[in-house]
Structure formats: structure tokens, C-alpha cells
Backbone bond lengths (Angstrom), bond angles and torsions (degrees), N, CA, C in turn:
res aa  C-N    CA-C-N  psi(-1)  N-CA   C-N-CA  omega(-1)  CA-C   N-CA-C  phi
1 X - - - 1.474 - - 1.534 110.63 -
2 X 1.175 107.47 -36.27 1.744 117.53 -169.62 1.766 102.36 -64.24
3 X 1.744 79.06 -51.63 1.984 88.37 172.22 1.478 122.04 -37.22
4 X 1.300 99.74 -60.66 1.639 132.42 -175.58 1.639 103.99 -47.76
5 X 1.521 111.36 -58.94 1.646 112.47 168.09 1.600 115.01 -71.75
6 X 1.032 129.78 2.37 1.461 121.63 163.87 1.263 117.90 -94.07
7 X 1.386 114.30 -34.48 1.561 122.41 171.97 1.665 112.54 -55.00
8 X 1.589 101.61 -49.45 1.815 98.25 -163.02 1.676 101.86 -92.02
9 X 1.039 118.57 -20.47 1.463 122.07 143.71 2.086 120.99 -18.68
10 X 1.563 91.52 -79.21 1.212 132.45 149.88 1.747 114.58 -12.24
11 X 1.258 102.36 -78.10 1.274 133.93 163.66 1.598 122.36 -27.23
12 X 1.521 82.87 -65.71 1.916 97.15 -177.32 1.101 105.86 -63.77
13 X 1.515 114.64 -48.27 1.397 117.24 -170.05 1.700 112.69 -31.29
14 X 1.734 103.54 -70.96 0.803 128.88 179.06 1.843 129.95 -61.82
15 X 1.178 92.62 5.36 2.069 105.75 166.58 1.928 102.68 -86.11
16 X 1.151 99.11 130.96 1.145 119.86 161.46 1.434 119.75 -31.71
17 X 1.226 139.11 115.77 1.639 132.23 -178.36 1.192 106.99 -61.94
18 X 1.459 132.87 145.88 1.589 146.05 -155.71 1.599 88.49 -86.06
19 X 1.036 124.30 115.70 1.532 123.65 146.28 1.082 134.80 -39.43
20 X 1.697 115.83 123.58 1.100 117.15 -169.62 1.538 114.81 -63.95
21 X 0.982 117.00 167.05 1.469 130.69 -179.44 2.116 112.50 -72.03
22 X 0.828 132.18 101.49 1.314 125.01 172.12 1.748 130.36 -46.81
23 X 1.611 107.76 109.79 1.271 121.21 -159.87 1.837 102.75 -90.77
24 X 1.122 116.17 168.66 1.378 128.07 173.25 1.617 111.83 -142.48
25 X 1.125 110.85 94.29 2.233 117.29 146.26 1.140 130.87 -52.49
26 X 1.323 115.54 108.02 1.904 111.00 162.34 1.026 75.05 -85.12
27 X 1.531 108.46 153.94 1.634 133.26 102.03 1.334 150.68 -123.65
28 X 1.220 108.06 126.43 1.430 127.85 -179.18 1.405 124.46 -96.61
29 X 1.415 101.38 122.95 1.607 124.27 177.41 1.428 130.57 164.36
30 X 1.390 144.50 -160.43 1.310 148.45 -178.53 1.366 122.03 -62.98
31 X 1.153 122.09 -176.36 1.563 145.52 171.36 1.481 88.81 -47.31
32 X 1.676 134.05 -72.55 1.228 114.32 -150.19 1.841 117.48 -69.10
33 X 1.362 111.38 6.47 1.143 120.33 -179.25 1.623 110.75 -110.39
34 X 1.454 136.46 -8.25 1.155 122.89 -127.80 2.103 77.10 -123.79
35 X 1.114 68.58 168.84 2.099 95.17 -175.35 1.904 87.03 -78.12
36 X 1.127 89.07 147.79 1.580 99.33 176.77 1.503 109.47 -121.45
37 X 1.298 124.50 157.33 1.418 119.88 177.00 1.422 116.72 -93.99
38 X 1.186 142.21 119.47 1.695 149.29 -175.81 1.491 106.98 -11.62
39 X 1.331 134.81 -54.67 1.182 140.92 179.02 1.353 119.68 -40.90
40 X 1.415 116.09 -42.03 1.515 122.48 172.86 1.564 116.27 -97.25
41 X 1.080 109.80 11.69 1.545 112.02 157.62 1.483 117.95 -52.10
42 X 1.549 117.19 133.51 1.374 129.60 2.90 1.825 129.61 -71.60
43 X 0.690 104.01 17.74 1.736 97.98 -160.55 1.674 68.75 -92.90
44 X 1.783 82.20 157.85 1.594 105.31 -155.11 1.568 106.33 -165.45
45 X 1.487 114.81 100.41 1.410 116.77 -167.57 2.298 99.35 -71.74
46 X 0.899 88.98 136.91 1.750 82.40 169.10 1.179 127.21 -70.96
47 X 1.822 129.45 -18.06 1.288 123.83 164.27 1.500 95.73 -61.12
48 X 1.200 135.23 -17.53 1.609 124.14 -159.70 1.745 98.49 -74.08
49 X 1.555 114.06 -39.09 1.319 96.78 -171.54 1.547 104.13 -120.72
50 X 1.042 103.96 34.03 2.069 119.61 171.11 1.778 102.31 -48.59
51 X 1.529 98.09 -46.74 1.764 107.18 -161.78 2.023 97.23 -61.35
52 X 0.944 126.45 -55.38 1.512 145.11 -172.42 1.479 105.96 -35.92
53 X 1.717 121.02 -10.87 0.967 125.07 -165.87 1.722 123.98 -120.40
54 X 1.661 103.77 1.05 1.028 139.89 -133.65 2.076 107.56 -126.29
55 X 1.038 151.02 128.15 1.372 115.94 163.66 1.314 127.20 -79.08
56 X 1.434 139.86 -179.16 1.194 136.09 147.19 1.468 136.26 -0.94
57 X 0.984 107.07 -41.69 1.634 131.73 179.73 1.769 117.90 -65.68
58 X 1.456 86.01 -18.60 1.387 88.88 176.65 1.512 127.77 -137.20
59 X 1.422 119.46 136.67 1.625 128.64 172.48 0.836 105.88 -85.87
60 X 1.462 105.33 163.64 1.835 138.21 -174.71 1.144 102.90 -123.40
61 X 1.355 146.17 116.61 1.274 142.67 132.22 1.414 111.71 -98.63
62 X 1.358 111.18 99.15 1.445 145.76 158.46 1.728 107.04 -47.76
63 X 0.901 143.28 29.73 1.645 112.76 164.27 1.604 136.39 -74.98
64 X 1.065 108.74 27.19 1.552 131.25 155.96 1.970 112.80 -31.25
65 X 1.086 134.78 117.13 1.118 122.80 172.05 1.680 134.82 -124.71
66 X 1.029 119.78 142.49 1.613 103.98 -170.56 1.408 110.70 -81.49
67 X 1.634 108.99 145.01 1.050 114.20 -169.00 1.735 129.62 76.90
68 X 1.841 98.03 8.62 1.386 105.41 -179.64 1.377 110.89 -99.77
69 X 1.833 124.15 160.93 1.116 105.51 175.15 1.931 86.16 -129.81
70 X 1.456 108.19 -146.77 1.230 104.74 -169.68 1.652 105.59 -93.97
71 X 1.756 102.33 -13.03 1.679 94.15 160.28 1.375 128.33 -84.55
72 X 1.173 93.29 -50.10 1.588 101.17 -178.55 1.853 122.04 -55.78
73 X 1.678 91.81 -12.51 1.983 119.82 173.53 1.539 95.90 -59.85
74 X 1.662 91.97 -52.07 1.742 92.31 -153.63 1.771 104.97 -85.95
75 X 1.350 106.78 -28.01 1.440 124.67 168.09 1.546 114.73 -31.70
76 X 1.087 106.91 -79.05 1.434 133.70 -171.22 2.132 102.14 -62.11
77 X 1.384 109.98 -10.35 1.622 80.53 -168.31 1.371 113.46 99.55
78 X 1.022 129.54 -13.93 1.708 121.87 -173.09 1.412 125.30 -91.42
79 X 1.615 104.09 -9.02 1.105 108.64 177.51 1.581 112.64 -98.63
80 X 1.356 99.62 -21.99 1.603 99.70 173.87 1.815 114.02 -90.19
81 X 0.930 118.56 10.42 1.366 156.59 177.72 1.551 94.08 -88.15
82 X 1.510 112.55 -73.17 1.681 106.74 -167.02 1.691 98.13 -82.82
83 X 0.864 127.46 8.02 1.606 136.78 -176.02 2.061 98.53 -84.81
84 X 1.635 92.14 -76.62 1.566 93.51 168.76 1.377 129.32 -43.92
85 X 1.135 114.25 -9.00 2.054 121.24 -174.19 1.816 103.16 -95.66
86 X 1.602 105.69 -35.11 1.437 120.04 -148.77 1.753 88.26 -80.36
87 X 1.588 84.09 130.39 1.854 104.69 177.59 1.469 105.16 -116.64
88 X 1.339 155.02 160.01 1.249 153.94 147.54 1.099 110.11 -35.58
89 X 1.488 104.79 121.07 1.661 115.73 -179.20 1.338 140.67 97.18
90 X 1.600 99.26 -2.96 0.906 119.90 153.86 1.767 133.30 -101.65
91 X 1.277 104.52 146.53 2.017 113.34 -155.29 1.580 80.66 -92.00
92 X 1.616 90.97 159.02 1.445 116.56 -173.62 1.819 95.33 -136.64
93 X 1.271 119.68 103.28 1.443 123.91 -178.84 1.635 102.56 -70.87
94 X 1.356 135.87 129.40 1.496 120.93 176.50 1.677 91.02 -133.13
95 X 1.515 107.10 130.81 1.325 129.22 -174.61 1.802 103.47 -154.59
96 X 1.338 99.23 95.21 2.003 104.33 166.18 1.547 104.14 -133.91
97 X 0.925 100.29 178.20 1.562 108.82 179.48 1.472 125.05 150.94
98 X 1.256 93.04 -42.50 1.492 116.02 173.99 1.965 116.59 -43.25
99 X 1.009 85.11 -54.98 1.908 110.24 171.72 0.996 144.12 -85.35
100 X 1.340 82.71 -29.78 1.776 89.97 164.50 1.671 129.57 -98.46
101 X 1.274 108.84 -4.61 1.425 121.45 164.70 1.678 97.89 -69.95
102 X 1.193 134.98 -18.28 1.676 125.32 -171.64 1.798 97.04 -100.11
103 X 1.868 94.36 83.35 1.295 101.52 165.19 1.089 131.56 -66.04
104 X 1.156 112.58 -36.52 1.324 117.18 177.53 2.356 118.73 -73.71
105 X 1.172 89.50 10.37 1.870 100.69 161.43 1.433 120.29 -95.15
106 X 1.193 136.02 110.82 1.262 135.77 -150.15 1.922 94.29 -88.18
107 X 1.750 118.50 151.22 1.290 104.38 -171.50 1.798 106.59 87.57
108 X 1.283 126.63 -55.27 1.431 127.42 -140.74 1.607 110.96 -109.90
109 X 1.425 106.20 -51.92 1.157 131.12 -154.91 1.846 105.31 -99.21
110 X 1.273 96.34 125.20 1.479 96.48 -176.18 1.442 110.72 -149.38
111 X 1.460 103.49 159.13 1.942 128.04 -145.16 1.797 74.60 -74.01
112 X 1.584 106.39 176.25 0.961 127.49 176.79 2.033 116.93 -66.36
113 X 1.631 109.88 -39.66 1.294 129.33 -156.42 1.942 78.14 -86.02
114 X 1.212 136.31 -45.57 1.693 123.03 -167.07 1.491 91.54 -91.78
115 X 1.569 151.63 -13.82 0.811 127.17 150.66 1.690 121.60 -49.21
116 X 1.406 100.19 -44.15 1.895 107.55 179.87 1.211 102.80 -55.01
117 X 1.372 137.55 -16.20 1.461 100.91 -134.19 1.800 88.43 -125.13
118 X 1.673 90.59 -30.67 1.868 96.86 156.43 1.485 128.66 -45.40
119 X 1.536 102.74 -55.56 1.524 112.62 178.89 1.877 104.19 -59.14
120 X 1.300 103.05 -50.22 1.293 104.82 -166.19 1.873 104.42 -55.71
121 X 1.746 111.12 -52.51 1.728 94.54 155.96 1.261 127.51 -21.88
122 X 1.100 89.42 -62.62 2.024 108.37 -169.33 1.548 116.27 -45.23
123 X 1.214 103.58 -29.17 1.518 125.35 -178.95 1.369 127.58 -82.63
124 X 1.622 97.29 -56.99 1.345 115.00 170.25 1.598 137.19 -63.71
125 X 1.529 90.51 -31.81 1.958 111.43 168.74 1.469 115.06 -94.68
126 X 1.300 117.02 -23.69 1.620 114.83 133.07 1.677 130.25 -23.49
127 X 1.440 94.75 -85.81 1.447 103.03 174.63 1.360 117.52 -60.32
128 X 0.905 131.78 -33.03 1.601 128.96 -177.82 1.351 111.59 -72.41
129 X 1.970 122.88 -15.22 1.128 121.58 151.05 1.252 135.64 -69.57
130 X 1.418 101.92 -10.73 1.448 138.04 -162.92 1.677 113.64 59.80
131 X 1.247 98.82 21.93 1.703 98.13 159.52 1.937 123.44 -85.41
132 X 1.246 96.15 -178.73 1.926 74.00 -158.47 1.681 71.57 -131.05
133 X 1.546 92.83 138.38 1.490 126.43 164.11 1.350 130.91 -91.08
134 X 0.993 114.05 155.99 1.679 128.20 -146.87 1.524 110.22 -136.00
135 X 1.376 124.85 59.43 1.416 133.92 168.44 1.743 121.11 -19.89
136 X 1.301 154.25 99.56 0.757 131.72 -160.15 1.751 98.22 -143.65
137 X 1.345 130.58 146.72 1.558 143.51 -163.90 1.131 87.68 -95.43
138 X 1.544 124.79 158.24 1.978 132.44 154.11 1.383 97.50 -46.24
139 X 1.142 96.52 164.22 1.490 121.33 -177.31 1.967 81.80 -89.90
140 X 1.330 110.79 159.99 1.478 108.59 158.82 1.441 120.13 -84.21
141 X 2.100 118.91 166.47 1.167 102.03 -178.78 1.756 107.45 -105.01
142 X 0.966 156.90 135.36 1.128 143.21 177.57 1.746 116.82 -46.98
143 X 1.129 108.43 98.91 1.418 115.79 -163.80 1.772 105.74 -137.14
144 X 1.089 104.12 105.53 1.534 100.57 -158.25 1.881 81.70 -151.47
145 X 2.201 88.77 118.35 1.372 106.50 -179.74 1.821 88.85 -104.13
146 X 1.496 99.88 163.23 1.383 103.73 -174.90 1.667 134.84 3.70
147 X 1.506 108.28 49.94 1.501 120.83 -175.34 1.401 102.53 101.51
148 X 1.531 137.59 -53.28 1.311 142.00 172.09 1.436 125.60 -28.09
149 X 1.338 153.35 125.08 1.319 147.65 155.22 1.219 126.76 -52.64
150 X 1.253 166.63 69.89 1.026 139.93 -103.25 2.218 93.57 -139.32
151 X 1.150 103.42 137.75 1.601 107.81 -178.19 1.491 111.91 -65.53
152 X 1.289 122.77 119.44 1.304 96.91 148.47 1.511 130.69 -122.59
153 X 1.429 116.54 50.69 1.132 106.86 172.48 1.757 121.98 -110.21
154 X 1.196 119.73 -7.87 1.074 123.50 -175.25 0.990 128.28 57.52
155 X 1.301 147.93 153.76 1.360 152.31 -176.45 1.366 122.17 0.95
156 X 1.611 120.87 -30.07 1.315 135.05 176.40 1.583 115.24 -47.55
157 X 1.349 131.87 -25.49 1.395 142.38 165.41 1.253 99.31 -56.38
158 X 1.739 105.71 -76.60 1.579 105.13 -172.54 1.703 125.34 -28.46
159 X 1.351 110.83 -45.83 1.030 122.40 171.64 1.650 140.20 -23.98
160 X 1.362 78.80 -61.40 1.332 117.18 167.26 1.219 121.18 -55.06
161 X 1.530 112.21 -49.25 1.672 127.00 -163.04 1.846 93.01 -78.90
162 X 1.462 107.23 -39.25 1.595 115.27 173.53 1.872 101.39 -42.07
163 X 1.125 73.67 -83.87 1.636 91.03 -178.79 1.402 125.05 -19.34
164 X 1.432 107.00 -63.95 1.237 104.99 156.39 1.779 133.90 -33.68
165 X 1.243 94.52 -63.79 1.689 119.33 -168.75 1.025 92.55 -53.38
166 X 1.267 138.74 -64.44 1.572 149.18 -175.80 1.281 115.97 -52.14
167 X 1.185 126.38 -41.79 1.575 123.25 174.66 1.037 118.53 -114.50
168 X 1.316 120.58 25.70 1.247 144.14 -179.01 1.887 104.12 31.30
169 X 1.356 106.49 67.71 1.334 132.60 -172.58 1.939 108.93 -82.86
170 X 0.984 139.05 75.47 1.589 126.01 164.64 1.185 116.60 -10.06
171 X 1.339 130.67 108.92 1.654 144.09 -154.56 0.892 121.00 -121.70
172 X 1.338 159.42 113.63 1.659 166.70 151.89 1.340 109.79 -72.33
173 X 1.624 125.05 115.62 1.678 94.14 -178.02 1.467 83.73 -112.62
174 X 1.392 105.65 107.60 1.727 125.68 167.37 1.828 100.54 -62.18
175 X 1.144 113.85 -19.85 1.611 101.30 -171.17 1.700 117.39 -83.56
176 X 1.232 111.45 -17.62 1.199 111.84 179.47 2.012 109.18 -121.97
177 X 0.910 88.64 -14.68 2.045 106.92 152.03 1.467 101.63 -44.55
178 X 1.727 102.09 -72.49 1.795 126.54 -178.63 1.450 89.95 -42.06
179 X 1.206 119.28 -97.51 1.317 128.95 -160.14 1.419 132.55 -23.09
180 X 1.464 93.09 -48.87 1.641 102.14 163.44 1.391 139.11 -71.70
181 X 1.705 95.92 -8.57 1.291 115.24 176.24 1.729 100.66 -87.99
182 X 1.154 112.46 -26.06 1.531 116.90 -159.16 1.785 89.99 -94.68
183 X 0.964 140.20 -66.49 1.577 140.97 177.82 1.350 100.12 -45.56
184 X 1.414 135.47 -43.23 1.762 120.46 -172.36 1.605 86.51 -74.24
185 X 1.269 151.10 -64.44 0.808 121.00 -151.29 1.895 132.49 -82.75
186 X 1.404 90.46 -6.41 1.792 108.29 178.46 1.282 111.05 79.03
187 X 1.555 115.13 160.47 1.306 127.42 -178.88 1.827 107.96 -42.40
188 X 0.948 121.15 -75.48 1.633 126.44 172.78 1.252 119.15 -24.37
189 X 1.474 101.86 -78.75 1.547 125.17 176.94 1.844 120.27 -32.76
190 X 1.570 108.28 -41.14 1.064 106.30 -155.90 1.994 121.01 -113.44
191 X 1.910 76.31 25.58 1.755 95.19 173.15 1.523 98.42 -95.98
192 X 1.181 133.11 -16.58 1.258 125.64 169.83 1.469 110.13 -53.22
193 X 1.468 128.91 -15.20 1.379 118.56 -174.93 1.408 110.94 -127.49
194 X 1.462 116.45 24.83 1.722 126.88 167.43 1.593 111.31 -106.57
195 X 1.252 114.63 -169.47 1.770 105.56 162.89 1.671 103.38 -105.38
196 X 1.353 111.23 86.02 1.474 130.01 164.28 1.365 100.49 -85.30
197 X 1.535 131.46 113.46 1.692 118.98 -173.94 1.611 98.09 -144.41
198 X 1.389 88.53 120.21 1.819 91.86 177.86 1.520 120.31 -52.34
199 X 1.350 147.99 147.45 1.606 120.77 167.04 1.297 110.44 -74.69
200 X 1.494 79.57 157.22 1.534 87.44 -179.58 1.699 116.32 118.62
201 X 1.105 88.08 -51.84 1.548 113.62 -174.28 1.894 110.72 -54.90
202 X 0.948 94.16 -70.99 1.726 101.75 176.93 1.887 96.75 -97.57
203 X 1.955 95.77 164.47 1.291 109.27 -173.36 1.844 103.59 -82.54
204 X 1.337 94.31 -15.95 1.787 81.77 -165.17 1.505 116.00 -116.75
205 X 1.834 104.49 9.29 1.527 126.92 151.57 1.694 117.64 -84.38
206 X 0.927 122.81 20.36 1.877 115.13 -166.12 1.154 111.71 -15.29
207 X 1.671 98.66 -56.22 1.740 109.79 -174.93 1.305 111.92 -80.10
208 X 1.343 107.75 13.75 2.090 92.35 -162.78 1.283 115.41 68.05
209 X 1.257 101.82 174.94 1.514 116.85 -163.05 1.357 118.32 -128.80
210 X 1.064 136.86 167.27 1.771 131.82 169.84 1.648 96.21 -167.19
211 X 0.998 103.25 76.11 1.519 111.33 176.41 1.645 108.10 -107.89
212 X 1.269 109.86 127.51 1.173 121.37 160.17 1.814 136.01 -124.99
213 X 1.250 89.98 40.66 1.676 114.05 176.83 1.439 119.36 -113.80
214 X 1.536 110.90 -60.65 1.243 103.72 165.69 1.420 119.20 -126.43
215 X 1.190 112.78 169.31 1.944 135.10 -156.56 1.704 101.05 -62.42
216 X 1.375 105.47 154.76 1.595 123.72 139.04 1.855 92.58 -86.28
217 X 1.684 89.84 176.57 1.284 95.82 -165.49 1.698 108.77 -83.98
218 X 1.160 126.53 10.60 1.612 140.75 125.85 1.259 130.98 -13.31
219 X 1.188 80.98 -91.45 1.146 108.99 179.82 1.750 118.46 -61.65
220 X 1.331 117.59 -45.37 1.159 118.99 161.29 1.526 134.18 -59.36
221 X 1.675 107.87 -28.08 1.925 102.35 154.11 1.510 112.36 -63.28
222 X 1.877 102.47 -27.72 1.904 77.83 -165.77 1.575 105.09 -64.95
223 X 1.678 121.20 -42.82 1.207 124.08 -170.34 1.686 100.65 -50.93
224 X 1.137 115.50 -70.25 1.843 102.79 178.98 1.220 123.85 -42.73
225 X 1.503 120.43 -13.48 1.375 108.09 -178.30 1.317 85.68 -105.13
226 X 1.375 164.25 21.09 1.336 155.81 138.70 1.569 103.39 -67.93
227 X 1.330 123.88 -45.05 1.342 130.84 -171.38 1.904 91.49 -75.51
228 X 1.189 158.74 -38.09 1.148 156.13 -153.12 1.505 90.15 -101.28
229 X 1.375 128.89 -43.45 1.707 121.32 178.42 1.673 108.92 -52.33
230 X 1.358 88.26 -40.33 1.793 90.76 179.64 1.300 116.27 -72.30
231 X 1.104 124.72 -17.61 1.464 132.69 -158.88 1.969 98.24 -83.95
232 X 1.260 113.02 -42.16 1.911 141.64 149.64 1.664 104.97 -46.39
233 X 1.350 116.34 -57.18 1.541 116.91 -168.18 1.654 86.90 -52.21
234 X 1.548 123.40 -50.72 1.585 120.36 -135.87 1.351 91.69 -112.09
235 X 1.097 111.90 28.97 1.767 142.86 -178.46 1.871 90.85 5.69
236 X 1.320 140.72 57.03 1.393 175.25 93.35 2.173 102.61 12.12
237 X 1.266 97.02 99.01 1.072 109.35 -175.91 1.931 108.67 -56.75
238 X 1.444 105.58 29.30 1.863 118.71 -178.62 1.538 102.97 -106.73
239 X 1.718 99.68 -12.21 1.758 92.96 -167.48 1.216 98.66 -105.46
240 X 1.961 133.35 25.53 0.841 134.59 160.76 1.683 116.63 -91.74
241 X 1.375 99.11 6.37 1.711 115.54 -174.98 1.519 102.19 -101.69
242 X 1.236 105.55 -6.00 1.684 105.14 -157.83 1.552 101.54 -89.67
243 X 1.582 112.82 127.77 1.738 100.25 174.51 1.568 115.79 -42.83
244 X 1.586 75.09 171.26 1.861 80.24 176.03 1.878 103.39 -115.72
245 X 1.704 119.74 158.67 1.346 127.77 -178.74 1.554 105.78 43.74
């Protein structure tokens, strides 16, 4: 008998591990998330290289857009767009902020209470697909007055963190992820991971660049690998998709 349990022991060992099941990501949100077209290289949204981090098993649908906020998302059709694709079981990444704090842009820009109430859509027509949503804060912008980091998104985070808490939403707070990434490395240090571009250098910088909103392509793995740390924080049976070393 002892024999008998060492053999099929033996056995199991040696069966092939069951393949995981094949997952699917939206994500929805701004410029600092969104796929960029070759021409404006280096700038480099981080949903663009989210997948790189990920195995086989899993797709990216990127519809992230620049210059979008969570109205102008739902405005335009794009959300009922990622609505028609969404099957059970599949995650919906939601990250805006950027755009919609610019109240004063007509179309774009929205109060704090229609920001809530967007995300809270976002959430709610999620689940009723039975796909599971992914609360997520702006990324920060590198904004640093005399050595200082300085916020600029205002209350629009909080929002978010509400949002979450309240619908008991799975949360990443990319904004203070950013931040801490941006203070360890200091004012200097931490243009290596924006589109800072000397002129000259690229065809569609002449003048160079001094951007401090969105990534070189640097800078945009670190932000995805802040979004994949969280994915571990909320210990999320997605970070079993995630390569290993």
C-alpha cells in the first residue's frame, strides 16, 4: 500500500499543471494611461505597457484616451463600447482625474458630486456584468515648487478613496504610489521618468520637451509596476497572471 502511495504520488507530481483560465483587462482613463502613437515617442501611457508584466493568459484592452475624463468617457460612447465587450470575469481598470478636475473646460471637466456619480456608474454597470472593477486615484504630476512636491489634484483623489470604501470597490491609490515614487527620487532625479526631451533629439520634439504629466517609457513601467504592487496589496487572484522574476 505504502508502495502504491508513492507511485501515484509520483504520478501527480509529474501531470502537467491545469491551465489557467484566460483573463481579459479594460482600461479606462486619460493620456497618462492611454497607448500612444509612434510619432510622439517617448511619451508612453502605462496602460500601454501594463500587458509586459502579465503572462500569456492574459489580454489588454487599453481604451484609455487622451484628453478624456469620466464625462467626456461616457459622453462620447466609449464606455458603452467597453460595456458591449465586458463578459463575467473580466476586470475593468478605472483611472481619471486628470480631466476632470479642469472645470472650467466645457464637455470635460466635472464638479466633484458628477465625478462620484460617474465612477460610481463605472462600478455599478461593471458588476451587473459581473465583471469586477478596479478603483484607481490619478497618477501624480511631477510638480515640485522650490524642492517641494506639490498636489495638484485636489479633492478628486478623495473621491475615489470614498468610492471605493463605499462600494466596497478594490482600490489602487496610484496617487500616493506616484508620489512616493516622485519624493524618493527628488526634483532632478525624477525627470528621468516623464517626457523631459532635449530638442533636437526626436522629430516631433524640435523644441524639446518639459513635460511633467505624462511618462517616457520609464517611467511608464515604474507606474505599471505600482499598479501590479497593488494588485499583491489586494492580494486579487489577477496577480496570479503576473510573470514571475
Amino acid at each position: 500500500m505504502k508502495a502504491f502511495a508513492c507511485l501515484l504520488i509520483s504520478m501527480i507530481t509529474l501531470l502537467p499543471l491545469a491551465p489557467k483560465p484566460p483573463v481579459k483587462i479594460f482600461m479606462i482613463g486619460d493620456s497618462t494611461m492611454a497607448n500612444k502613437s509612434p510619432d510622439v515617442f517617448p511619451e508612453t501611457g502605462w496602460g500601454q505597457v501594463f500587458g509586459e508584466y502579465f503572462t500569456g493568459d492574459v489580454t489588454i484592452d487599453n481604451r484609455a484616451m487622451n484628453g478624456r475624463s469620466t464625462k467626456s468617457f461616457i459622453n462620447e460612447k466609449r464606455w458603452d463600447s467597453v460595456l458591449e465587450g465586458l463578459k463575467p470575469g473580466n476586470y475593468v481598470f478605472i483611472e481619471f482625474g486628470h480631466n476632470d478636475e479642469k472645470v472650467e473646460k466645457p464637455g470635460v471637466g466635472t464638479t466633484l458630486d458628477e465625478y462620484r456619480a460617474n465612477l460610481i456608474k463605472f462600478v455599478t454597470e461593471t458588476r451587473e456584468k459581473k465583471g469586477i472593477p478596479i478603483l484607481m486615484t490619478p497618477v501624480a504630476r511631477r510638480n515640485f515648487v522650490n524642492g517641494v512636491l506639490q498636489d495638484t489634484h485636489g479633492m478628486y483623489p478623495d473621491v475615489v478613496r470614498e468610492v471605493a470604501t463605499k462600494y466596497n470597490v478594490a482600490f489602487i491609490d496610484m496617487q500616493r504610489k506616484s508620489e512616493m515614487v516622485i519624493r524618493q527620487l527628488g526634483d532632478e532625479q525624477s525627470k528621468a521618468l516623464w517626457n523631459w526631451v532635449e530638442p533636437g533629439k526626436y522629430k516631433y520634439y524640435p523644441n524639446g520637451m518639459k513635460d511633467n504629466t505624462h511618462f517616457n517609457p520609464a517611467g511608464a513601467r515604474r507606474m505599471a509596476q505600482l499598479a501590479i504592487d497593488g494588485l499583491f496589496d489586494l492580494d486579487l487572484p489577477l496577480k496570479n497572471y503576473v510573470k514571475q522574476g
